[in-house]
C-alpha positions as CSV (number, residue, x, y, z in Angstrom):
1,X,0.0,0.0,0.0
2,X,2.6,2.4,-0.2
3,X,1.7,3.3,-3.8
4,X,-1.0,4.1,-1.9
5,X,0.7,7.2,-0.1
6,X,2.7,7.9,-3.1
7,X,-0.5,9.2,-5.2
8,X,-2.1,10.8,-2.1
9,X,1.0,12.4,-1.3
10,X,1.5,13.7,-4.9
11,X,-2.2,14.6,-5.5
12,X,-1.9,17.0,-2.4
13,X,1.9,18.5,-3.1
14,X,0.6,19.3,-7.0
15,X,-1.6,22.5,-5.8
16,X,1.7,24.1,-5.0
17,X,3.5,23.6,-8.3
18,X,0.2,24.5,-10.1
19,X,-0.3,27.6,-8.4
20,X,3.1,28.7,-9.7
21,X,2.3,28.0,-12.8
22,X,-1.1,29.6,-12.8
23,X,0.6,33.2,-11.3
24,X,2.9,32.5,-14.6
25,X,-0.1,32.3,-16.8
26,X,-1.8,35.4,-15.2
27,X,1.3,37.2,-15.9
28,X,1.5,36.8,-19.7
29,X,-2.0,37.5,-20.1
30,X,-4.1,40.3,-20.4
31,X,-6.2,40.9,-16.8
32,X,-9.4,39.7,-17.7
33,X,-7.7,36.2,-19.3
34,X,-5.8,36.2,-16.3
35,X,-8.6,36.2,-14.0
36,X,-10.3,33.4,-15.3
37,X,-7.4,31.7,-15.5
38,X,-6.7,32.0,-12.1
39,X,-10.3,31.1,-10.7
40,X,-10.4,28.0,-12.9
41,X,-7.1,26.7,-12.1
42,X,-8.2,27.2,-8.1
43,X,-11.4,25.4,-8.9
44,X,-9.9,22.8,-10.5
45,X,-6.9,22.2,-8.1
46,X,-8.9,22.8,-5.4
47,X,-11.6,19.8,-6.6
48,X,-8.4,17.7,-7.3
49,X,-7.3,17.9,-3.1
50,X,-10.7,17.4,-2.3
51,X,-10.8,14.1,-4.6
52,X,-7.6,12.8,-3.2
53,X,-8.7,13.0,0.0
54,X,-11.7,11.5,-0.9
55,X,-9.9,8.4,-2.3
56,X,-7.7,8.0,0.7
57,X,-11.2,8.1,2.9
58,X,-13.2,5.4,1.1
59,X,-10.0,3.2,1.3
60,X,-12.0,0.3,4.0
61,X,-15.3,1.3,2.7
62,X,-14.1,0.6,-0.6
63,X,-12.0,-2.9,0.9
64,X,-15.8,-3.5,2.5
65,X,-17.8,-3.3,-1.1
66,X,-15.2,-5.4,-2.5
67,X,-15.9,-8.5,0.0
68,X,-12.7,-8.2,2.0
69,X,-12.9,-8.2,5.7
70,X,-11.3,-5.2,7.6
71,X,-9.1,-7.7,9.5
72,X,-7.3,-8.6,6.6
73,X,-7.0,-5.1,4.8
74,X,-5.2,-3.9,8.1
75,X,-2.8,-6.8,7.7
76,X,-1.6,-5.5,4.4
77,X,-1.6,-1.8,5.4
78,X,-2.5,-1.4,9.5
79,X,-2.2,2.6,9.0
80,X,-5.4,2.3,6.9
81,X,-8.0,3.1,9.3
82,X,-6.1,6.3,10.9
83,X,-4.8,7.6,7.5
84,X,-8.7,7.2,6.2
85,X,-9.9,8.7,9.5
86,X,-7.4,12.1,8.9
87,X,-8.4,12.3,5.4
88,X,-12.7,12.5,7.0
89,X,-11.2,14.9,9.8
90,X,-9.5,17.2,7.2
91,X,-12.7,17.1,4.7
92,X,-14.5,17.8,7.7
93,X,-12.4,20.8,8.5
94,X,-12.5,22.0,4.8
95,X,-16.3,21.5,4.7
96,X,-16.8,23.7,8.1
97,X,-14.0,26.4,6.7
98,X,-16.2,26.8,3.4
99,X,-19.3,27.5,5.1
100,X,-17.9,29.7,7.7
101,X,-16.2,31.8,4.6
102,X,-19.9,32.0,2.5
103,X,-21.8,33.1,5.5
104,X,-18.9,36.0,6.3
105,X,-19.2,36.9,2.9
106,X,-22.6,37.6,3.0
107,X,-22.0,38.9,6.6
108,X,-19.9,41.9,5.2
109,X,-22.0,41.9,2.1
110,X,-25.1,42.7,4.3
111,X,-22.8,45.1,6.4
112,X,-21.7,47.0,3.7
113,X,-25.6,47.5,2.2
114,X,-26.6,48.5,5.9
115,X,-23.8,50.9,6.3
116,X,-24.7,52.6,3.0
117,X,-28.6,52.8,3.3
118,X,-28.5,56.0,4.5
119,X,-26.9,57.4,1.2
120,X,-28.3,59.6,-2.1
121,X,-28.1,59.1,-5.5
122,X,-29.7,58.3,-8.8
123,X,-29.0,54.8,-11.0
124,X,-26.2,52.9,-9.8
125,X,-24.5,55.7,-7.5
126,X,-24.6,56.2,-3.9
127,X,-22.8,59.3,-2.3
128,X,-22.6,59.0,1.1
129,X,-21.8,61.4,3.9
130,X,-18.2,61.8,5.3
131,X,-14.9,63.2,4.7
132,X,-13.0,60.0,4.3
133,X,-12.0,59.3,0.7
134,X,-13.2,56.0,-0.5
135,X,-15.1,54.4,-3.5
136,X,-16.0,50.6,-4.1
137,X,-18.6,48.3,-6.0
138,X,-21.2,47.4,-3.9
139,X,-23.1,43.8,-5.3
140,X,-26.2,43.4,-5.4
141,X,-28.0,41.8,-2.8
142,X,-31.3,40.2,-2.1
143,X,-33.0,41.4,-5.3
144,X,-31.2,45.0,-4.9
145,X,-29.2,45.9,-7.7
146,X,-25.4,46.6,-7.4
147,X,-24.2,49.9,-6.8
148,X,-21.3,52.5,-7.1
149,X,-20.9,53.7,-3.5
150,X,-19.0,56.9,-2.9
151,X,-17.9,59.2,-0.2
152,X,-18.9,63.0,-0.2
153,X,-15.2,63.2,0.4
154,X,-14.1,61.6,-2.9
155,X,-16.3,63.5,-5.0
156,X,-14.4,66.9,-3.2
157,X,-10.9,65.6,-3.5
158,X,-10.8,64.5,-7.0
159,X,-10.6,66.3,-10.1
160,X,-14.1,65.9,-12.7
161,X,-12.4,63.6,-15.2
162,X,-10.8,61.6,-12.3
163,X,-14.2,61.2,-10.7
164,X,-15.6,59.5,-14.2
165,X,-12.5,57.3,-14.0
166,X,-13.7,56.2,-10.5
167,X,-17.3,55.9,-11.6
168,X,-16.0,53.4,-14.6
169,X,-13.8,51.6,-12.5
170,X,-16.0,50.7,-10.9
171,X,-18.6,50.0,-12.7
172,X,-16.6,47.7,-14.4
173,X,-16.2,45.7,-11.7
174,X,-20.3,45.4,-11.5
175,X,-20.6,44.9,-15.3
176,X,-18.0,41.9,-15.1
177,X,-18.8,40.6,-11.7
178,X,-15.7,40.2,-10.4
179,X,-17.3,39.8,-6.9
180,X,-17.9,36.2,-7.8
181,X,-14.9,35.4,-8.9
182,X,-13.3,36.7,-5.9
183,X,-15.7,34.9,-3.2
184,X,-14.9,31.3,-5.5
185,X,-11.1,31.7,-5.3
186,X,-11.7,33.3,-1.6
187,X,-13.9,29.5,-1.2
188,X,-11.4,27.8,-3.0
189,X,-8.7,29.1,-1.0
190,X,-9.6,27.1,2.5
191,X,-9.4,23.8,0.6
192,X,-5.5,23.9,0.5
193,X,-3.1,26.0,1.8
194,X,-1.5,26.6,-1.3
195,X,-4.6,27.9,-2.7
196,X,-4.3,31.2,-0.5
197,X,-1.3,33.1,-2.6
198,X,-4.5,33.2,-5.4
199,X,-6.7,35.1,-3.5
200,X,-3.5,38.1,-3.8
201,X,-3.3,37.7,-7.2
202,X,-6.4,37.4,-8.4
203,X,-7.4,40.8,-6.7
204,X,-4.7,42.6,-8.4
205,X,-5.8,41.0,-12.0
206,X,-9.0,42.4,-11.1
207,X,-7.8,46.1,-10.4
208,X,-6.3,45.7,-13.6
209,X,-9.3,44.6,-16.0
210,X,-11.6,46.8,-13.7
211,X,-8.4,50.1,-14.8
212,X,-8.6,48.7,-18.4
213,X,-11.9,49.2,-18.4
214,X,-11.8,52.6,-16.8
215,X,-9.3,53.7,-19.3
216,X,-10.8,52.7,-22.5
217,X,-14.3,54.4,-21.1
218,X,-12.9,58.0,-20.8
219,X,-10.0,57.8,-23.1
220,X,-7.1,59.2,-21.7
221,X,-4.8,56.3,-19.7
222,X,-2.8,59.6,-18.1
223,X,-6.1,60.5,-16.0
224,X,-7.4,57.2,-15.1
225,X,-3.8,56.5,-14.0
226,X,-3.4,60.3,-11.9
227,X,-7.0,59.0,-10.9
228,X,-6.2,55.8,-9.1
229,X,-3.2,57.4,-7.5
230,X,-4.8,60.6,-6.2
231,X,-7.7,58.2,-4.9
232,X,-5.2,55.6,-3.3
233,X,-2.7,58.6,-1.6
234,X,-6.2,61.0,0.1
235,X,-7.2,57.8,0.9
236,X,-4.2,56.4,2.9
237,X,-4.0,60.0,4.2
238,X,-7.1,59.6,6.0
239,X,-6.1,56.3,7.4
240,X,-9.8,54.7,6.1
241,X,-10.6,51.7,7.2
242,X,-13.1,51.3,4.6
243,X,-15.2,47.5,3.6
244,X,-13.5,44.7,2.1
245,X,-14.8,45.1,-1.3
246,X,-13.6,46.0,-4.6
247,X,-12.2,49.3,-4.7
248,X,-10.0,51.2,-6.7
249,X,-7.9,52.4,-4.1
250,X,-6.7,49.2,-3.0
251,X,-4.5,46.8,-3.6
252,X,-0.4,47.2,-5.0
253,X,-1.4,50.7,-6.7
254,X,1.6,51.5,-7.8
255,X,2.4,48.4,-10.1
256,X,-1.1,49.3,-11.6
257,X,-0.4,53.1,-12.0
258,X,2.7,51.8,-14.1
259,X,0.8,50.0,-16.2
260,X,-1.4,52.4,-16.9
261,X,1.0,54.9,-18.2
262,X,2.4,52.6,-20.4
263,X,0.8,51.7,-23.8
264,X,-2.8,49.8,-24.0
265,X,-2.2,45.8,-24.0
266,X,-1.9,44.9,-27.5
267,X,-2.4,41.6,-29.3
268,X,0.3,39.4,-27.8
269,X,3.8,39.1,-29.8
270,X,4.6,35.3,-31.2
271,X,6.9,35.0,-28.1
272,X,4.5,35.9,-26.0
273,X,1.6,33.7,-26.9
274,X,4.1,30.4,-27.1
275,X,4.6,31.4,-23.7
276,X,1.5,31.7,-22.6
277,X,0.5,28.5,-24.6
278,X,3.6,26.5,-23.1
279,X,2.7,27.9,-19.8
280,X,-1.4,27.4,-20.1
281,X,-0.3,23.7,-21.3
282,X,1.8,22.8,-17.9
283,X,-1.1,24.0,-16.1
284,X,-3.9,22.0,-17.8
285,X,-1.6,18.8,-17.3
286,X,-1.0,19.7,-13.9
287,X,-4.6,20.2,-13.3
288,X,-5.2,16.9,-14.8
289,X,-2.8,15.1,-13.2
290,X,-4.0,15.9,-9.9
291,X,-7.5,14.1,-11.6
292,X,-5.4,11.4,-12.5
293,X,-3.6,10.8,-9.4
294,X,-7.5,10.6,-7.4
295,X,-8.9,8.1,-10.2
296,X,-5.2,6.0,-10.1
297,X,-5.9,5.7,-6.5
298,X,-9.4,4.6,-6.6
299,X,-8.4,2.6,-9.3
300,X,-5.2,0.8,-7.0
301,X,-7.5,0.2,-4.3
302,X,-10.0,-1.9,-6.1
303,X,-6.9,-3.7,-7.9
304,X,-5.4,-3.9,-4.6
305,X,-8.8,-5.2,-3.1
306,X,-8.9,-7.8,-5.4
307,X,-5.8,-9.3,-5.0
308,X,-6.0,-9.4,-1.1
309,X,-9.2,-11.5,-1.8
310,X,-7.7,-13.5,-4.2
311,X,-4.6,-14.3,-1.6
């Protein structure tokens, strides 16, 4: 039964490799590409831990269906039983992370919508009172549209054109709804501990596509970028707490204020997209493999099964 150990123990160390690889791929690709790039490699790793563990679990109940007595499994491999028990405590632990993370993300969600009623606007935006400098997407929430909330202090500090780079920003973030995408990679995330770097990146590919958007909406990359960094520095200078949602002035501003002020992202060069194809290639094998390395192990166990019977 050590083959055994040897798939479960590769099944579980892949996430770490494919994460690198996935941070690799976002890198080479534009932001929105990159997002879903990230979220479905999490996904996909993430249900690849899951099924390992599964597979280590099932190992006696498995031995059970296939006519062999427990007795004689634990003569071949007598760490069965407490390896399968770990496997149900740590899919336990995942299962009780993953509904502790949903209900605080509708926790804050609700927050945020309370903390905001009190606001004025028309459509999508919401000023609300206050001299602290902050702006995020709000999403909707029990049959309430999403909004654009702002303070009355934001709407002071920055310039006209760098309060419609706000407003698209934002809106962007609502039009694409990146708030999903962030709460599956913030689910994701518990599974593994590997899994956590994504929730990083992903946010900052985010910022991107949502300053992307922002730029190409009032045409001038110089302002959205001035924009961005006017909002980040008044709000820092307040020392704003602020919610944890999507927000303009968050994240590493700086490495998005560069890119801004460099040219639009154009179609990639040859070098670029055999990159990103060599790259998005490693990642879908690695993403398989961990697949592979679950069914292998199922598929050892009934083998294994067998042969214990047959001795």
């Amino acid at each position: 039964m050590t083959y055994v150990l040897v798939l479960v123990v590769l099944a579980l160390a892949v996430p770490w490799g494919g994460v690198r690889l996935a941070g690799r791929l976002a890198g080479v690709l534009p932001p929105r590409e990159a997002c879903w790039a990230l979220t479905g490699a999490t996904v996909l790793l993430a249900g690849g831990t899951v099924a390992a563990l599964v597979g280590l679990f099932h190992v006696p109940f498995l031995a059970s269906l296939e006519q062999v007595p427990l007795s004689r499994v634990l003569d071949v491999w007598p760490a069965v039983v407490p390896l399968a028990a770990a496997a149900g405590l740590v899919m336990c632990a995942q299962l009780v992370c993953v509904v502790r993370r949903w209900f605080r993300q509708r926790s804050l969600l609700k927050d945020a919508w309370q903390a905001t009623g009190h606001g004025t606007g028309d459509g999508d935006l919401l000023v609300v009172a206050g001299t602290d400098v902050d702006a995020f997407a709000l999403p909707g929430y029990r049959g309430r549209a999403g909004r654009v909330v702002v303070t009355a202090g934001t709407l002071r500090t920055l310039k006209p054109g760098e309060r419609d780079v706000l407003m698209a920003h934002e809106r962007a973030h609502l039009a694409g709804r990146h708030h999903l995408l962030s709460a599956v990679v913030d689910l994701a995330a518990v599974v593994h501990p590997a899994l956590r770097t994504v929730r990083t990146s992903l946010s900052f590919h985010l910022e991107r596509w949502a300053d992307e958007a922002a730029a190409e909406a009032v045409g001038d990359r110089r302002t959205a970028a001035a924009a961005i960094a006017r909002a980040a520095l008044a709000r820092s200078s307040h020392d704003v707490t602020g919610y944890p949602l999507l927000s303009a002035a968050r994240g590493p501003v700086p490495r998005r204020v560069e890119a801004l002020l460099a040219p639009a992202p154009s179609a990639p060069t040859g070098r670029t997209r055999r990159t990103g194809a060599a790259l998005a290639t490693a990642l879908a094998l690695t993403v398989l493999g961990t697949v592979a390395l679950a069914y292998g192990l199922h598929e050892y166990v009934e083998y294994a099964a067998t042969a214990v019977r047959g001795g």
